[in-house]
N, C-alpha and C positions, 0 to 999 in steps of 0.2 A: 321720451328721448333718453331720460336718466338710466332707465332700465337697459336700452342697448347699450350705453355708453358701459354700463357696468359689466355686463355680460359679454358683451367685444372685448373687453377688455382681457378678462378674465379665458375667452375663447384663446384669443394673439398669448397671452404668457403658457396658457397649457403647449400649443402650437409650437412655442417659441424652446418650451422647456424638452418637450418632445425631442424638438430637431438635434437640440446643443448637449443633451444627456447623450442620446445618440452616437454623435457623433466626436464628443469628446470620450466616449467609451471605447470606440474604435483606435482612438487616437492612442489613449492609455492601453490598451493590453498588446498592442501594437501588431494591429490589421496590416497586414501586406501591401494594399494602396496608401495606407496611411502613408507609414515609411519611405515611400517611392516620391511620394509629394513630398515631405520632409525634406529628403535628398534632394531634388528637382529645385527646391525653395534655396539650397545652399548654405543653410545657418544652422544644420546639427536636428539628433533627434533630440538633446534636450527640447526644443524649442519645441519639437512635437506633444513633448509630455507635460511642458509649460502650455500650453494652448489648450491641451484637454484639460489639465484642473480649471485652467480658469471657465471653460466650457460650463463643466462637469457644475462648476462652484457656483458662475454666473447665474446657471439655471435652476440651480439651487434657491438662489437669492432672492430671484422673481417672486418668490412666495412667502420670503421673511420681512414682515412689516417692522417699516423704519429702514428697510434697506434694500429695495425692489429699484430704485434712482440707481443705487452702486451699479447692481448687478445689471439692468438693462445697459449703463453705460458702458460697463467693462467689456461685455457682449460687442457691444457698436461698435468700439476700439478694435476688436478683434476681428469683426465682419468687417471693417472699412480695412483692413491691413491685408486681411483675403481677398476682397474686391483690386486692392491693390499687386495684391501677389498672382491673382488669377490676369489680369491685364498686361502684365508687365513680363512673369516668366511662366507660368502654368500653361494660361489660355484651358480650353476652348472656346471656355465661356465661365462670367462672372453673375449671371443674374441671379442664381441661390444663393450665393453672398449676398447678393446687393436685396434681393427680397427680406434675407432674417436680417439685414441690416435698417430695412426700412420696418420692418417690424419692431425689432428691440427700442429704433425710435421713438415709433410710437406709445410704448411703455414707458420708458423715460421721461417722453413727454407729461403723460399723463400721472406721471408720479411726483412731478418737476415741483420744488416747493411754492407754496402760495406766496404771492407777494400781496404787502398789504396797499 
């Protein structure tokens, strides 16, 4: 069981880092649907270029031990505020948010500090 736990794990942050390099790349060079969503959202495209570093950074983090807790959380902030942006003014649908948000969870989780 140790072994999947490990290896799950390790699958969900490549998966995780995959999607948010991705798509915080798009974000920064600034991709034409990016932009459109930016606008759409009503708070500027700094905000667009603020969301790709943290993307960009987050998914970074997933992989620098001592600091994988940060980054899955910073991620989850970010997917629950797009779960929330996608529900509220985007639409059509929020479930790729609400997926890498239940993902990054579960990284957090499992990085969450030991209590004694």
């Amino acid at each position: 069981m140790e072994i999947v736990q490990k290896y799950g794990l390790w699958v969900l942050k490549i998966l995780a880092a995959l999607a948010f390099l991705g798509a915080g790349a798009m974000k920064l060079i600034g991709n034409p649907d990016m932009v459109a969503v930016f606008e759409a959202v009503g708070l500027g495209q700094w905000f667009r270029y603020l969301t790709g570093v943290i993307e960009v950074g987050g998914a970074i983090l997933l992989f620098v031990p001592g600091l994988q807790l940060f980054g899955s959380g910073i991620l989850a902030i970010t997917m629950a505020g797009a779960v929330a942006a996608h529900l509220l003014i985007l639409g059509p649908s929020a479930i790729p948010a609400l997926v890498l948000l239940v993902i990054v969870s579960l990284i957090a989780y499992a990085h969450r500090p030991a209590v004694s």
